[in-house]
C-alpha positions in Angstrom: -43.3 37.1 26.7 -39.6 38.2 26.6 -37.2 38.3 24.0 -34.8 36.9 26.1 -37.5 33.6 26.9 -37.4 32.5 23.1 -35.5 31.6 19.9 -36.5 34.1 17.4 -35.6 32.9 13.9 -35.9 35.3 11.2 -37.9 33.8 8.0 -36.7 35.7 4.9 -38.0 35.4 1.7 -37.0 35.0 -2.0 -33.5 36.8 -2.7 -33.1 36.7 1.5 -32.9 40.1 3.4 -30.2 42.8 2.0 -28.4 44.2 4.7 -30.7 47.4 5.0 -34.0 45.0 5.1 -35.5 45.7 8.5 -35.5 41.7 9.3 -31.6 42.2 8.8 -31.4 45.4 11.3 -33.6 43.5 13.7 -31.8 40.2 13.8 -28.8 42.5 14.8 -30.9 44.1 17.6 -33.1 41.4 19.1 -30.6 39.3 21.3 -32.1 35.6 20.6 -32.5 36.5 17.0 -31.1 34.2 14.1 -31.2 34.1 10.7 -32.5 31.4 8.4 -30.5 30.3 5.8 -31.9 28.9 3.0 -29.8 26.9 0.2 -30.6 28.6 -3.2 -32.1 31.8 -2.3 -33.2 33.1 -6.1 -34.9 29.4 -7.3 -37.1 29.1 -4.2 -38.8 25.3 -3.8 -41.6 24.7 -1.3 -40.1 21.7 -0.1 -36.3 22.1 0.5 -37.5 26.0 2.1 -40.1 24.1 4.4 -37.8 21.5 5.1 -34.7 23.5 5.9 -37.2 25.8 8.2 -38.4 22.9 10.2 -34.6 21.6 10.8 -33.7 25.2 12.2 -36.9 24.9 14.3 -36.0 21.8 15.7 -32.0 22.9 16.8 -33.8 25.6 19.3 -34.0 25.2 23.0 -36.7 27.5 23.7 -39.8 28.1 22.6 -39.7 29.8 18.7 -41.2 32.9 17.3 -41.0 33.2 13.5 -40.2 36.1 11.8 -41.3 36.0 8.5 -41.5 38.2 5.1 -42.8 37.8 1.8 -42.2 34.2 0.7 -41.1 33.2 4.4 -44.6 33.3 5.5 -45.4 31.1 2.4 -43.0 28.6 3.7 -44.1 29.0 7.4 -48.0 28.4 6.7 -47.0 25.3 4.4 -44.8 23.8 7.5 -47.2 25.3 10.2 -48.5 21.8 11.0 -44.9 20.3 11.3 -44.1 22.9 13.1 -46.9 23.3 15.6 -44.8 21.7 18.7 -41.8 24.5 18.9 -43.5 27.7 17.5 -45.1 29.6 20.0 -46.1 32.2 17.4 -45.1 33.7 14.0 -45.3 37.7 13.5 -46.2 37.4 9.5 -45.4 40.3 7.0 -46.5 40.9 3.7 -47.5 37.4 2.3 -47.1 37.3 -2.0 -50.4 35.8 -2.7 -49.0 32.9 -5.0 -52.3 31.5 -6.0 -52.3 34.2 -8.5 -49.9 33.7 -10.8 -50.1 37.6 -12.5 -48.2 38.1 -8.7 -45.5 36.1 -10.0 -45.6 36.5 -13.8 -45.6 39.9 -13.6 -42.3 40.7 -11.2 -40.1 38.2 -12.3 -40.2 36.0 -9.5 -38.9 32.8 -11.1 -41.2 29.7 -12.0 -40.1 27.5 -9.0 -41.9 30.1 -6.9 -45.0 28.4 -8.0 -44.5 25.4 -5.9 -45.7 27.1 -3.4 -49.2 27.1 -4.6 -51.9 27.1 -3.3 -51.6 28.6 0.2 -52.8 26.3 2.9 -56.5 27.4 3.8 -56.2 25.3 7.0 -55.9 27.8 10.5 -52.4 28.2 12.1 -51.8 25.8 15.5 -50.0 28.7 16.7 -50.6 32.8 17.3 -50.1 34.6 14.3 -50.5 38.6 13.0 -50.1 38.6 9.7 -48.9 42.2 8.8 -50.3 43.9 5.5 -50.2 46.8 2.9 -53.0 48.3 1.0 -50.5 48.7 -1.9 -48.4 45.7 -2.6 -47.8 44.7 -5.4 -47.8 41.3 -4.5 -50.6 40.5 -2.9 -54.3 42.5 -2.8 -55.1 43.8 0.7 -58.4 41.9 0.2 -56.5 38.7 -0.1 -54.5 39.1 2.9 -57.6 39.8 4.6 -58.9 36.6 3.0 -55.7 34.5 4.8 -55.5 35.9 7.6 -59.8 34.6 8.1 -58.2 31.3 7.0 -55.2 31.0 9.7 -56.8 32.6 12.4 -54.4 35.2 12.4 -54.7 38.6 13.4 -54.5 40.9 10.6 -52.7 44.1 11.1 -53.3 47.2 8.4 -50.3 48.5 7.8 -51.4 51.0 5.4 -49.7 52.0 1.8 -46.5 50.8 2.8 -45.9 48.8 -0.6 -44.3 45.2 -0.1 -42.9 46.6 3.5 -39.3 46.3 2.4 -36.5 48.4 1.3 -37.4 49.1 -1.4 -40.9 50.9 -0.6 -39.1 52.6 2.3 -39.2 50.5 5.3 -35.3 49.3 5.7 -35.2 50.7 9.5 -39.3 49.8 9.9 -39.5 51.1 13.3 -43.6 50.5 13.5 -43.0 47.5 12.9 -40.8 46.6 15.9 -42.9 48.6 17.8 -46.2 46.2 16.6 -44.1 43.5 17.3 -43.0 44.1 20.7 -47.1 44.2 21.0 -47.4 41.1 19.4 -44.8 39.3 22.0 -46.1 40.8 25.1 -49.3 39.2 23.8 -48.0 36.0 23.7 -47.9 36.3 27.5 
């Protein structure tokens, strides 16, 4: 599939995306790419985030691929199922496993963040790769191997690359484009 064939809608997570996040360079570089925007990006809540994703899902006029990091996937899998009639896949990276609370007790993630537990268990109704490190601190690589078993998602390793954001070194994230270029031309 082309870029130029779908809405892409970039997914980012608590705080958003700084400007050197890779989801930020890559909504500047993918033509169809857009940004969504969420209303209080430091108290995070499950519903208004899934309900503001499903309203910018529903504005596009071609078929949507998410984009999503950190707490984005969290809101994507909870609004999968309302979801399932626009998204033609979602290209997952580095889910916080919020079923653990040490995950969020133990980075300062607020305690609104814990609305969105528990992680649906139920499989996506679209293609999905969820994207993982063997070193986040936010989730164990044997969980994400865990989810991505529950979603039917394709699990892709992507080594020690800490919570794949600026801050463990992946701003530009240049694999990752590449992987997802993969994933696209596999959605046919």
């Amino acid at each position: 599939m082309k870029i130029s064939e779908v809405d892409i809608l970039i997914v980012p997570g608590w705080k958003g995306s700084g400007p050197d996040h890779w989801q930020s360079r890559w909504e500047t570089k993918l033509s169809t790419a857009r940004r969504l925007e969420q209303d209080d990006w430091m108290e995070p809540h499950l519903e208004a985030w899934a309900d503001k994703l499903v309203s910018e899902v529903e504005k596009a006029t071609k078929p949507v691929v998410l984009v999503a990091h950190s707490l984005g996937v969290a809101t994507v899998v909870h609004a999968a199922p309302r979801l399932q009639h626009w998204v033609k896949g979602a290209f997952l990276v580095a889910c916080p496993d919020v079923d653990d609370s040490r995950f969020i007790d133990d980075n300062g993630a607020p305690e609104s963040m814990k609305s969105f537990h528990p992680l649906p268990s139920s499989p996506l109704p679209f293609h999905a790769r969820l994207v993982a490190s063997r070193d986040d601190k936010y989730c164990t690589f044997e969980r994400s191997e865990q989810l991505a078993k529950l979603w039917n998602a394709t699990l892709q390793d992507a080594g020690e690359a800490g919570h794949i954001n600026e801050e463990s070194g992946k701003g530009p994230w240049p694999e990752g484009l590449l992987s997802f270029a993969h994933f696209m031309k596999a959605l046919g």
